[in-house]
C-alpha positions as CSV (number, residue, x, y, z in Angstrom):
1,X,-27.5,-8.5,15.7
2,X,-26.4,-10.5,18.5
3,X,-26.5,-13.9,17.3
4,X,-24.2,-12.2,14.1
5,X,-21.4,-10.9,16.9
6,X,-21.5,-14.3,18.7
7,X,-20.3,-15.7,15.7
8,X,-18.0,-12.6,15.3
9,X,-16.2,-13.6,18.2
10,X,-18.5,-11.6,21.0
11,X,-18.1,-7.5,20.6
12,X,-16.0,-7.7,16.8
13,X,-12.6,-7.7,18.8
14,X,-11.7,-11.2,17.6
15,X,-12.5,-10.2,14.1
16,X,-9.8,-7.3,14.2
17,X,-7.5,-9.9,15.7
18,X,-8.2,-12.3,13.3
19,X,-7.4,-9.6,10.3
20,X,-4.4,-8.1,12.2
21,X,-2.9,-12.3,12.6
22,X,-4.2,-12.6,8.9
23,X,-2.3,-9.1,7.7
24,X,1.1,-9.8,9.4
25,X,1.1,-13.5,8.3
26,X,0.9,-12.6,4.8
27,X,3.8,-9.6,5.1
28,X,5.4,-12.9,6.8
29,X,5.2,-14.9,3.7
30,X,6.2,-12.0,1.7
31,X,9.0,-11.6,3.7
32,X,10.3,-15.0,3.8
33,X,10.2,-15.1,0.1
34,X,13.3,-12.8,-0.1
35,X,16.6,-14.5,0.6
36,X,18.0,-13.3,4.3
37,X,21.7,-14.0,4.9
38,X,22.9,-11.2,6.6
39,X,21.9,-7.6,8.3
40,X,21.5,-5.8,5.1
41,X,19.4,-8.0,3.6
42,X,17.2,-8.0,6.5
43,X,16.9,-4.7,6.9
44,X,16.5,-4.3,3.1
45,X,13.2,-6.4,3.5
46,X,11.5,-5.1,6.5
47,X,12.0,-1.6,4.6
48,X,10.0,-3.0,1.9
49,X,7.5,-4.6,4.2
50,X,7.4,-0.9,5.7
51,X,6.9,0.3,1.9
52,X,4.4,-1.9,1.3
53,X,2.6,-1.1,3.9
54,X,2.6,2.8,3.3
55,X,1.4,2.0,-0.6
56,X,-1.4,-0.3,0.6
57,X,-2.8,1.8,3.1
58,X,-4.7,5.4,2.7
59,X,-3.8,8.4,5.1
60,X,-0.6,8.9,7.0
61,X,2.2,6.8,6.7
62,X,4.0,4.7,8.7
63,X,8.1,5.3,9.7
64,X,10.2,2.1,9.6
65,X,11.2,1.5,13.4
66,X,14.9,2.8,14.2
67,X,17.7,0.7,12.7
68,X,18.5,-0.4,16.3
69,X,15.4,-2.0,16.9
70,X,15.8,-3.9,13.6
71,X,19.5,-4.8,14.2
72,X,18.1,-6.3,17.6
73,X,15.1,-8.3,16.1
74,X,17.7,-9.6,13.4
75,X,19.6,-11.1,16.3
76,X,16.7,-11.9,18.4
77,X,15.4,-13.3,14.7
78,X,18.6,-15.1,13.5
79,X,19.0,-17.1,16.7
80,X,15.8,-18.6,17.0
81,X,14.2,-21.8,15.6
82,X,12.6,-21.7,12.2
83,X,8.7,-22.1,14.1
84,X,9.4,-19.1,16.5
85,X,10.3,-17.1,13.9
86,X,6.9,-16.1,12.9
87,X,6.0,-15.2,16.1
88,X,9.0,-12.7,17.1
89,X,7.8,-11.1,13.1
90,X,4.3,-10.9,14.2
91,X,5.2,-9.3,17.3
92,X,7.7,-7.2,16.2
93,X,5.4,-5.5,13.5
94,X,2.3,-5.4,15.8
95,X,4.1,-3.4,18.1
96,X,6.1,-1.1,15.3
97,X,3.6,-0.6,13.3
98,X,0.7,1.4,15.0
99,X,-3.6,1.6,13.7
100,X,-4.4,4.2,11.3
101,X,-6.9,7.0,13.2
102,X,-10.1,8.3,11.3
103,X,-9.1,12.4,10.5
104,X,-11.8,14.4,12.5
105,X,-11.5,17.0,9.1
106,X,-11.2,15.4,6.3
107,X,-14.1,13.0,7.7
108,X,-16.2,16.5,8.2
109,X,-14.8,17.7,5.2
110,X,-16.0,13.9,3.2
111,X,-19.4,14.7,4.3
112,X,-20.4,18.9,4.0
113,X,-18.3,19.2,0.8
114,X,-20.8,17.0,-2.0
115,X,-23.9,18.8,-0.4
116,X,-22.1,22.1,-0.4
117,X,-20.9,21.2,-4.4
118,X,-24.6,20.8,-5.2
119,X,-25.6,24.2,-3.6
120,X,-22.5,25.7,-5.1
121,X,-23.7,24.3,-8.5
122,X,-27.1,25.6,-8.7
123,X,-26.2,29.0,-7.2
124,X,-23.5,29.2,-9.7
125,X,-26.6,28.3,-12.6
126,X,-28.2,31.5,-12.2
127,X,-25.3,33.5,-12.5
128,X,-24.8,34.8,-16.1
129,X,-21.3,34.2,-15.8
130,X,-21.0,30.7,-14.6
131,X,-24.2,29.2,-16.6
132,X,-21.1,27.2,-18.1
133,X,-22.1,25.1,-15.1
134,X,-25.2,23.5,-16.4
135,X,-23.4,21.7,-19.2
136,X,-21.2,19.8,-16.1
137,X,-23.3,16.6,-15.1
138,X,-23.8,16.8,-11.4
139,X,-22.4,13.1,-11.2
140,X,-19.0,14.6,-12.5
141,X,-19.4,18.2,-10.6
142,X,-19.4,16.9,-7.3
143,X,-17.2,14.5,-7.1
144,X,-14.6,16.3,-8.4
145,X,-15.4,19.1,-5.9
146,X,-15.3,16.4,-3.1
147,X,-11.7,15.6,-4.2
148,X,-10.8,19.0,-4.5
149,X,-12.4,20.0,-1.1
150,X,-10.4,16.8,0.0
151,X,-7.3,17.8,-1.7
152,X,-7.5,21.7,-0.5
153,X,-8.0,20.2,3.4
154,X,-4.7,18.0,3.0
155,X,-2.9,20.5,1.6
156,X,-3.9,23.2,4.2
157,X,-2.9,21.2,6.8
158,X,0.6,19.8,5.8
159,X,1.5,23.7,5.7
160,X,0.1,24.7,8.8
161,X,1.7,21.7,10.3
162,X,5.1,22.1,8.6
163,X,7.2,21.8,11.4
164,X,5.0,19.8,13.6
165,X,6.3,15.7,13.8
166,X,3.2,13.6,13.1
């Protein structure tokens, strides 16, 4: 294991790096696709690397920094030279745009729920009212119940957090 993380880069950190360099070099390239001339068009496209972003990525999504902070990286952007460019996006979206964090219940919730399922489903077998439940492969049962467990735990939370800014 540690000849594998020697070649990693030592403890894995490099190989986050790495990805994180690789990531916002490729939203780079997108973004240089689109044709910048002014402000709005600038904006325009760091909302849509923003967009991006949130459709690529699972979990909670990420707010586009304040339109101050973009009107100063377009200036701080637009007076540069073209090779510094890159570096001044990189920065600006490794500092804006902040690591997803593993949910403590819908990780809990990921693991009791396909274990409960099964127990749910052979309880529910020898009751004469659910024996519709032995028709139900247990390859389609408890998945679905996973994703409805999953589901129900989202759902619950976004009300109980209604007026709570994540």
């Amino acid at each position: 294991m540690g000849m594998v993380m020697s070649y990693l880069g030592g403890s894995g950190e490099g190989l986050a790096s790495q990805t994180l360099t690789l990531v916002s070099g490729a939203l780079y390239d997108q973004f240089m696709k689109k044709e910048i001339k002014d402000f709005d068009s600038f904006h325009t496209a760091i909302l849509d690397i923003f967009n991006t972003i949130n459709m690529a990525l699972p979990g909670k999504h990420y707010d586009a920094p304040a339109q101050k902070e973009i009107e100063d990286l377009f200036k701080q952007w637009n007076e540069s030279k073209d090779e510094d460019k890159r570096k001044i996006f990189t920065d600006f979206m490794i500092n804006n745009v902040s690591m997803s964090k593993v949910d403590n219940s819908m990780m809990i919730t990921g693991i009791v729920a396909p274990p409960a399922a099964m127990v749910a489903k052979k309880t529910g077998q020898s009751v004469p009212q659910l024996s519709v439940m032995k028709v139900i492969p247990d390859v389609i049962f408890v998945p679905t119940a996973t994703i409805f467990a999953l589901i129900a735990v989202k759902i619950t939370k976004r009300m109980s957090f209604k007026n709570v800014p994540s």
